[in-house]
matplotlib code that plots the C-alpha trace (Angstrom):
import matplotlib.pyplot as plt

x = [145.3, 147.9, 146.1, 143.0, 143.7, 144.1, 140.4, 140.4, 143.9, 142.4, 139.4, 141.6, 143.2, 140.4, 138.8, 142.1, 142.0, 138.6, 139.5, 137.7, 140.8, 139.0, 137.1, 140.7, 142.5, 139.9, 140.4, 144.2, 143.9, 141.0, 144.0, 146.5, 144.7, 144.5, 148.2, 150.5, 153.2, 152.6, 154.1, 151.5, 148.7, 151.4, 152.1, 148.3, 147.8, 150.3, 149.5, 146.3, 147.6, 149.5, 146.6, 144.6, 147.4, 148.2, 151.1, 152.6, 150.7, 152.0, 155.5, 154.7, 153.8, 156.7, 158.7, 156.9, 157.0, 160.7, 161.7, 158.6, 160.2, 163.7, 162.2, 161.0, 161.7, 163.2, 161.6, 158.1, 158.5, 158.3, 154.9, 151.7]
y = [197.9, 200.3, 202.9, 202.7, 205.9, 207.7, 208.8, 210.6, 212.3, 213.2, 214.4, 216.7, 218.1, 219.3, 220.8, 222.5, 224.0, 225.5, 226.6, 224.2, 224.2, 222.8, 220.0, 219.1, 218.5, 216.1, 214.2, 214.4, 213.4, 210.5, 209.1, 209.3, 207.0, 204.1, 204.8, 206.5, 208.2, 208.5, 211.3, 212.5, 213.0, 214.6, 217.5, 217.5, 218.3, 220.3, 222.6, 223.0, 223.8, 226.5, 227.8, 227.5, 229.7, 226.3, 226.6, 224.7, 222.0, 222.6, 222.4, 218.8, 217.3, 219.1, 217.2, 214.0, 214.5, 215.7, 212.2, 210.1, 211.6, 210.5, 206.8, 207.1, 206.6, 210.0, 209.4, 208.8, 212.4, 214.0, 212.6, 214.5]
z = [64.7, 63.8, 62.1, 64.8, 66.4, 62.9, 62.9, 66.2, 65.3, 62.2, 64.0, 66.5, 63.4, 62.1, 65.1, 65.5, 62.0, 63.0, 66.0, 68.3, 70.6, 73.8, 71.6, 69.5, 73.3, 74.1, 70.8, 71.2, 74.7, 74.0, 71.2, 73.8, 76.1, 73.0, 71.8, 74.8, 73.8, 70.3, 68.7, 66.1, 69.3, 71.6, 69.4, 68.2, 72.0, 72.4, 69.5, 70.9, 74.5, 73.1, 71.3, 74.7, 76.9, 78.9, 79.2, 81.4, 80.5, 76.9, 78.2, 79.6, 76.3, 74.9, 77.4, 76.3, 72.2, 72.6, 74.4, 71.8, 68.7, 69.7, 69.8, 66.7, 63.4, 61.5, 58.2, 59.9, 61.4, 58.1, 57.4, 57.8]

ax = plt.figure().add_subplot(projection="3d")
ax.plot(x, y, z, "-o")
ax.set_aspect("equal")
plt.show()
């Protein structure tokens, strides 16, 4: 159950890397609604946000990975 969300974070990741900013949000945002909050999806979004020109929905997930990553743990940041 932990690692259910992986795939689509994976898949947002991907679309990202080619580009496919619109399609990676969805993904990002689609993990989001299994696993609030989590850290990995909310900067997945909000690279992708950035790369759209949202921004000030970019600086709203900021808002929300800033106060996810201080909840969790520091050596689980570092991970990619």
């Amino acid at each position: 159950p932990m690692l259910a969300g992986a795939p689509l974070r994976r898949l947002g990741t991907m679309q990202t890397q080619e580009k496919k900013f619109a399609a990676a949000e969805q993904s990002f945002r689609e993990d989001l609604k299994e696993r609030p909050q989590n850290g990995w999806a909310l900067q997945g979004l909000h690279n992708t946000l950035v790369a759209q020109e949202k921004t000030s929905q970019a600086q709203e997930v900021k808002s929300a990975l800033e106060k996810s990553w201080k909840l969790a743990d520091k050596d689980l940041r570092t991970i990619n």
